[in-house]
C-alpha positions in Angstrom: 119.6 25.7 21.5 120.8 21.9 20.9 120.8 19.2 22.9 124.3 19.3 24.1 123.5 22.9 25.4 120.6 21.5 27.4 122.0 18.7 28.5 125.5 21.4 30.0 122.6 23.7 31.8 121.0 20.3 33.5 124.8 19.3 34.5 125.4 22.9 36.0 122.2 23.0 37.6 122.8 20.2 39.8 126.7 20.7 40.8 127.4 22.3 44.4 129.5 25.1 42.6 129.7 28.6 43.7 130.0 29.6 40.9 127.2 27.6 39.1 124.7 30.9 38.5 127.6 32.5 36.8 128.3 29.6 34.6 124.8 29.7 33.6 124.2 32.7 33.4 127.0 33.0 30.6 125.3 30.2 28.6 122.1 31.8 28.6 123.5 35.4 27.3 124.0 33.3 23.7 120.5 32.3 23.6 117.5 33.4 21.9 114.3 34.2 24.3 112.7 31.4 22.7 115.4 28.9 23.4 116.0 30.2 27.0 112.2 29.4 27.3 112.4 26.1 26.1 115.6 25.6 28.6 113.3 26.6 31.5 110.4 24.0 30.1 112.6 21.5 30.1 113.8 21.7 33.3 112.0 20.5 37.2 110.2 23.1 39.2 113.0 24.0 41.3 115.6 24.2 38.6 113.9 26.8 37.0 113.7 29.3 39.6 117.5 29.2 39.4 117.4 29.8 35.2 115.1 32.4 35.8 116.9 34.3 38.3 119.8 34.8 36.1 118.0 36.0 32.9 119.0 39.7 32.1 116.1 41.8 33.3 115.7 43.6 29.5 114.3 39.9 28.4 112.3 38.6 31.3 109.1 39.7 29.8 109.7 38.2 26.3 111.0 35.1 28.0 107.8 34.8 29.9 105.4 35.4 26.8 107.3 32.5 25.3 106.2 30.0 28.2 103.5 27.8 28.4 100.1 28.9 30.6 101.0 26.1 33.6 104.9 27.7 33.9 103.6 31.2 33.2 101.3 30.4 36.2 104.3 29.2 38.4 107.2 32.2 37.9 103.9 34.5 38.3 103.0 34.3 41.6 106.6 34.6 42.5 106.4 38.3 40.8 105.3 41.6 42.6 102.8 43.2 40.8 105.1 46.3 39.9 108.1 44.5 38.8 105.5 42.4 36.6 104.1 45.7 35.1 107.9 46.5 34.1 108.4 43.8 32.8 105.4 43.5 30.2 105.5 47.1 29.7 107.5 46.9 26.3 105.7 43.5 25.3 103.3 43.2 22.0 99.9 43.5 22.9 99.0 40.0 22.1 101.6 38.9 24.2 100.7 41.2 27.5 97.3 39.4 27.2 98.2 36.1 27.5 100.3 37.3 30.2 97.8 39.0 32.0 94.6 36.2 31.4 96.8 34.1 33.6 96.4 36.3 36.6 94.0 36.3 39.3 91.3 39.4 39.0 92.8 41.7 41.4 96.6 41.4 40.0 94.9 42.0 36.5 93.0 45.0 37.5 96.2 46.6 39.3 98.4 45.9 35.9 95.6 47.5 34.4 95.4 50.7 36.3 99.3 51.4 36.2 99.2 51.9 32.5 98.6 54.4 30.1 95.1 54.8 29.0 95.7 54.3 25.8 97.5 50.5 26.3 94.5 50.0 29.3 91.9 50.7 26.3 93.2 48.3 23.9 94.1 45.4 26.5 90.7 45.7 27.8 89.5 45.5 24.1 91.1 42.0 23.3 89.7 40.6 27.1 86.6 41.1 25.7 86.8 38.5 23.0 88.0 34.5 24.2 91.3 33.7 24.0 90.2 31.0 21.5 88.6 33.7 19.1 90.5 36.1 16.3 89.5 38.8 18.7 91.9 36.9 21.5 94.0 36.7 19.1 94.5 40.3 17.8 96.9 42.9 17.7 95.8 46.6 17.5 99.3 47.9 16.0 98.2 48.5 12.3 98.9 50.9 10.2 96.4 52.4 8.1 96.1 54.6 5.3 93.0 55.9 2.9 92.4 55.8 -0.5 92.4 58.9 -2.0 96.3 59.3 -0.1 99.4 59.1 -3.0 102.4 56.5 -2.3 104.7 59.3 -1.9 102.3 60.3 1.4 102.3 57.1 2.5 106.0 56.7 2.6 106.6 59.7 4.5 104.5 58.4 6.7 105.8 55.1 7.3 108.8 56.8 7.9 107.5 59.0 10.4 107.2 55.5 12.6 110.4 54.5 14.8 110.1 51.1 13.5 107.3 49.3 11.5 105.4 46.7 13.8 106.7 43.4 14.1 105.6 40.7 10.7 104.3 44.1 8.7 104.1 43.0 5.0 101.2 45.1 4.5 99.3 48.4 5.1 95.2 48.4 5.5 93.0 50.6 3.7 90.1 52.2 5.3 87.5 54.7 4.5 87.4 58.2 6.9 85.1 56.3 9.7 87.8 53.5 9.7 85.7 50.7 7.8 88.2 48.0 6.2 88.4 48.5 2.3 91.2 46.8 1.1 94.8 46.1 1.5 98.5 47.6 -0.1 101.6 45.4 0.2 104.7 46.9 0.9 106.1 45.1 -1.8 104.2 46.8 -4.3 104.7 50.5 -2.6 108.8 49.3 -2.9 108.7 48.2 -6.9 106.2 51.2 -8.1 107.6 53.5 -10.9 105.2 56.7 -10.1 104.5 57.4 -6.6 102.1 59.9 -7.6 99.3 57.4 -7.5 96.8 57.4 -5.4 96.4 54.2 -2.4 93.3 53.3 -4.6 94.8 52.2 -7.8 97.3 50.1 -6.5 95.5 48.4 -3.8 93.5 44.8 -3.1 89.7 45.2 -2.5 89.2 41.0 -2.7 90.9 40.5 0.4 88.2 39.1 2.5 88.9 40.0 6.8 88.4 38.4 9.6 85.6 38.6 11.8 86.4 39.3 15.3 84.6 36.6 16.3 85.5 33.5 14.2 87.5 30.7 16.2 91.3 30.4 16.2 90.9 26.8 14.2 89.0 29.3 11.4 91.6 31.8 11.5 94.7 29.3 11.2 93.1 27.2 7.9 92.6 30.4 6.8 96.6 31.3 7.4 97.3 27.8 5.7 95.1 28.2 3.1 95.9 31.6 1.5 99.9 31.7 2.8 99.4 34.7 5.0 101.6 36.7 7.2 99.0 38.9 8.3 95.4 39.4 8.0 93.3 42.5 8.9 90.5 41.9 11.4 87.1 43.4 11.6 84.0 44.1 13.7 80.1 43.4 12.8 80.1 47.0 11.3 83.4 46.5 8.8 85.3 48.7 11.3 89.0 47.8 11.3 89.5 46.7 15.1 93.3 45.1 14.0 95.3 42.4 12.8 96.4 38.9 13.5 99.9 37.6 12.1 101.2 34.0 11.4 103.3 34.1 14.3 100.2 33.7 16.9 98.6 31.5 14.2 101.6 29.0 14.7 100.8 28.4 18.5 97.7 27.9 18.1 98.3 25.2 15.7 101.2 23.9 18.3 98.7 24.4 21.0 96.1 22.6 19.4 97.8 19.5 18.6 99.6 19.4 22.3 96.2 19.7 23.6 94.9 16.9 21.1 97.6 14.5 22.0 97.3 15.2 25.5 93.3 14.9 25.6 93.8 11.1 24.2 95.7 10.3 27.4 93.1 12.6 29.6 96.2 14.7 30.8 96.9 18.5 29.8 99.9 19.0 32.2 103.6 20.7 32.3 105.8 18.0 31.6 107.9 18.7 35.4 104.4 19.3 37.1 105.0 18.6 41.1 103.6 14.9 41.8 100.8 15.6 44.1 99.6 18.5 41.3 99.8 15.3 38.6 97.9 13.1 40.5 95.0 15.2 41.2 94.6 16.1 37.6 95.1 12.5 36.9 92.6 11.1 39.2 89.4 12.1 37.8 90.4 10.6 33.6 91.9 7.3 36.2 88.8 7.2 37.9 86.6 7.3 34.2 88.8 4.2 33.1 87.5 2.8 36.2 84.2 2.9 35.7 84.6 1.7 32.3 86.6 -1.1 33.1 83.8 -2.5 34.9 80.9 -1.7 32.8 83.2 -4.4 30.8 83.4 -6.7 33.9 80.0 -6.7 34.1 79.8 -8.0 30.5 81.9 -10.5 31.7 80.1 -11.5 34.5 77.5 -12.1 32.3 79.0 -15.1 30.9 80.4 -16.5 34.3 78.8 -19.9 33.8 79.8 -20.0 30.6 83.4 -19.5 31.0 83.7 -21.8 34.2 82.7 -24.8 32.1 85.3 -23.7 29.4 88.3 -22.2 31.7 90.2 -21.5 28.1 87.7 -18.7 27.1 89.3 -16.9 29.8 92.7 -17.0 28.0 91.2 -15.9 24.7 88.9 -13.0 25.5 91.7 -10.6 25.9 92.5 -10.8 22.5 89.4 -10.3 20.7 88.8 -7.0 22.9 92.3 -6.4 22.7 92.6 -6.2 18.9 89.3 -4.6 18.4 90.7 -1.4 20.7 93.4 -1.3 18.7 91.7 -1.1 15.8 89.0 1.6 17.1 92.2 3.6 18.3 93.4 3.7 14.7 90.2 4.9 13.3 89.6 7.4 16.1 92.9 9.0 15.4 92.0 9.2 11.8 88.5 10.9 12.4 90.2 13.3 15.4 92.9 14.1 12.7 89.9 14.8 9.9 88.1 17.3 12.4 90.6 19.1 13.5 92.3 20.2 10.2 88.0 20.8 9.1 88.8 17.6 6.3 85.7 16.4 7.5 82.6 17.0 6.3 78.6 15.5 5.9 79.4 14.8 1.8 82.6 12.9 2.7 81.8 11.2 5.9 80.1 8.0 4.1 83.0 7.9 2.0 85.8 7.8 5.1 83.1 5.2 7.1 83.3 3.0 3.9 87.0 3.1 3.3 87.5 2.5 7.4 84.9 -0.2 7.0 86.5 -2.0 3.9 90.0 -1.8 5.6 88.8 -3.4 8.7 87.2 -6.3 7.2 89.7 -7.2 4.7 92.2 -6.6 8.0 89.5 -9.2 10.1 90.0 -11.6 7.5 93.9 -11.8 7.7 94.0 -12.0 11.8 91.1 -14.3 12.2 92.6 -16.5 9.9 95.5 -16.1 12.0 94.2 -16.6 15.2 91.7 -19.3 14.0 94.9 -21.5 13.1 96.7 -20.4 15.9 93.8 -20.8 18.4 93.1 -24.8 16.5 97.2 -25.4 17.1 96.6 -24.7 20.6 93.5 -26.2 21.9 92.8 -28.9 19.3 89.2 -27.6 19.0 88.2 -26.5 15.7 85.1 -25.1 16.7 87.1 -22.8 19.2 89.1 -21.4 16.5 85.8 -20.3 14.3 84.0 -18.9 17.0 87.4 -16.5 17.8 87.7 -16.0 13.9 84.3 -14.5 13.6 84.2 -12.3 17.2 87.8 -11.4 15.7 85.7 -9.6 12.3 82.6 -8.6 14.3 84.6 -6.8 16.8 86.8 -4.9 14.2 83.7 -4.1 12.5 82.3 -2.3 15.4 86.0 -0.7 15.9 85.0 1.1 12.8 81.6 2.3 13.9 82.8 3.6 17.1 86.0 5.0 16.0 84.3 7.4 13.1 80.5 8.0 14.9 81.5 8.7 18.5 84.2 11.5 17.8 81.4 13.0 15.2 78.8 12.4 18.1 80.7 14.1 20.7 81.9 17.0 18.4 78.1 17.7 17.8 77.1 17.9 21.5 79.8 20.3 22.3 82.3 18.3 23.9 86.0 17.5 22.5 86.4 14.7 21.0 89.8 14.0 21.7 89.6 14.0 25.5 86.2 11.2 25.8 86.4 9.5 22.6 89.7 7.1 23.3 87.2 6.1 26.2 83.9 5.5 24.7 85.4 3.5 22.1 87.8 1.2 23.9 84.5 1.1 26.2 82.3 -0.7 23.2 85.3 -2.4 21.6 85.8 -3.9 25.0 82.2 -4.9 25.6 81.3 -6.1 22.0 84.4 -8.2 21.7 83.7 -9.9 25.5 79.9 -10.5 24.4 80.1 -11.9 20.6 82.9 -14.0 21.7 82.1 -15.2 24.8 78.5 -15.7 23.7 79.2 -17.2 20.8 80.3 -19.8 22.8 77.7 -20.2 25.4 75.8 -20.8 21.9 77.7 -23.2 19.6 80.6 -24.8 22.7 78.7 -25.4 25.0 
């Protein structure tokens, strides 16, 4: 979908047209389910109720898998549980669970109940697991074969299949009690000259699986790492439980750096969430800022006497503290970016703190230099522009210390990084840069 298209449903949706469900409705039938999903995303609350009501009722459920959790939450509870059980009924499994961990218990165990006990078995199977683990992440629709079968068996019976699961680039190997053994790429069943061999001399017994209960951030450097489309996944006893393919591993990445962008802010909301919905969630990061805005005040306060006998501190405070969040901000984003893609580690740490240390003294130099010139043009007061100078370098110094230790800090005490670390170090870039500046001065001005 482009941007003109967008922009032509936004037009529509706002006209007082009879005929403006038609005309959308006709736009839609050209798009793909991911594209109508991003149309609804991108559109307010009450706009997308109209979108949704026009979408053919063969591709509601593959429209809804494609949605966010907060939007999948909203066109939910507008959905009677027996149109809802229709409309996941031809979904992948994957999909029907992340469709069905957004429900409350009751709707969950009623979807449950209405289907086969087959599907029932393996839904209830991946709730088991969190959604942030491989087994969340799972699919149970392999297809498995043993070792002593030939090729020519084990075409006839991939032709036996309707159609091959969706990403299938490979078959699993497994002994009679279903433990994972290896893996056989289609590719190589497609070029062989004799299909009298057996499974076992043609297939990969290095592949290392997944255990069920590794994290998605595990699973997707693993994805990265060795190119994968799909990967076989596996219990504590080696039994093959399913498979996980790249097409879950790339929203996790997507959803893991939305999430990391939003934590920064202290927001993890739908772009066209309602106003009074925003504010609450809002509140309570507005209301941390708060409090450390005046754990800063009262460094301030502090220096009171200080800074009433020299009104022109005042004026130049703001930009020691100023510069020094900055700074931290840089560094934190560096660190945050280092942890999440697992670059970080305790051999390479000192390393990164040196380099971040190096780069923030030899960029303390260069602005207090700057401000110490700009600071003597001003006031006339030479002293004045030292005393700025050096709170300028001692500030960016502890930019550095904050910016790498805290995130690292946090991470170790369970607690992301992303979402208190922006506030913890603006917090002590804040305070350091009001107390070596200002008390500088209360020791050499005044």
């Amino acid at each position: 979908m482009t941007i003109d298209s967008q922009e032509e449903i936004n037009k529509i949706l706002v006209e007082k047209s009879s005929v403006k469900l038609l005309k959308i409705k006709q736009l839609i039938s050209n798009m793909s389910t991911s594209e109508i999903a991003h149309c609804i995303e991108s559109s307010p609350p009450e706009q997308r109720q109209i979108i949704w009501s026009v979408i053919d009722v063969s591709i509601e459920g593959d429209v809804l898998g494609e949605l966010g959790e907060e939007i999948q939450k909203d066109l939910l509870s507008e959905i009677d549980n027996d149109e809802l059980s229709k409309l996941i009924s031809d979904l992948e499994l994957d999909e029907m669970v992340d469709i069905i961990q957004n429900l409350p218990e009751s709707r969950m165990q009623f979807l449950l109940s209405s289907m086969s006990a087959i599907d029932r078995d393996r839904i209830r199977l991946v709730l088991e697991y969190p959604e942030d683990s491989a087994g969340g992440l799972l699919n149970t629709d392999t297809i498995s074969v043993q070792q002593d079968h030939t090729l020519d068996i084990v075409i006839k019976y991939l032709k036996s299949f309707e159609k091959l699961p969706k990403n299938t680039d490979k078959i699993f190997v497994v002994s009679k009690n279903n433990q994972f053994i290896g893996e056989l790429m289609l590719s190589s069943i497609l070029v062989a000259d004799d299909l009298k061999i057996t499974v076992r001399e043609l297939m990969q017994e290095t592949v290392d699986p997944i255990d069920i209960n590794q994290t998605d951030r595990e699973v997707a450097k693993l994805f990265k790492q060795q190119d994968l489309v799909s990967a076989p996944v596996i219990d504590e006893n080696r039994q093959l439980i399913g498979r996980i393919t790249f097409d879950d591993v790339v929203d996790v990445i997507i959803e893991d750096a939305d999430q990391n962008l939003l934590s920064m802010a202290g927001i993890a909301e739908d772009t066209f969430l309602p106003p009074g919905r925003a504010a609450r969630r809002r509140i309570i990061w507005l209301g941390l800022n708060l409090l450390t805005a005046v754990i800063a005040a009262l460094a301030i306060n502090i220096f009171q006497d200080t800074i009433s006998k020299a009104v022109y501190l005042a004026v130049l405070m703001p930009i020691v503290a100023s510069m020094g969040g900055v700074a931290a901000t840089q560094t934190l984003s560096i660190v945050l970016r280092g942890l999440t893609l697992e670059q970080i580690t305790k051999s390479n740490l000192g390393w990164l703190f040196k380099r971040e240390l190096a780069v923030s003294i030899l960029n303390g130099i260069a602005l207090s230099l700057l401000i110490g010139f700009a600071t003597f043009l001003w006031f006339q007061n030479s002293i004045l522009s030292i005393l700025i100078s050096v709170a300028m370098v001692i500030n960016l110094i502890s930019s550095v210390i904050a910016g790498v230790f805290v995130p690292i800090i946090l991470r170790k005490l369970k607690h992301d990084p992303a979402i208190a670390g922006s506030v913890i170090v603006t917090t002590v870039t804040d305070v350091v840069g009001f107390v070596s500046f200002l008390g500088l001065a209360a020791v050499f001005l005044l």
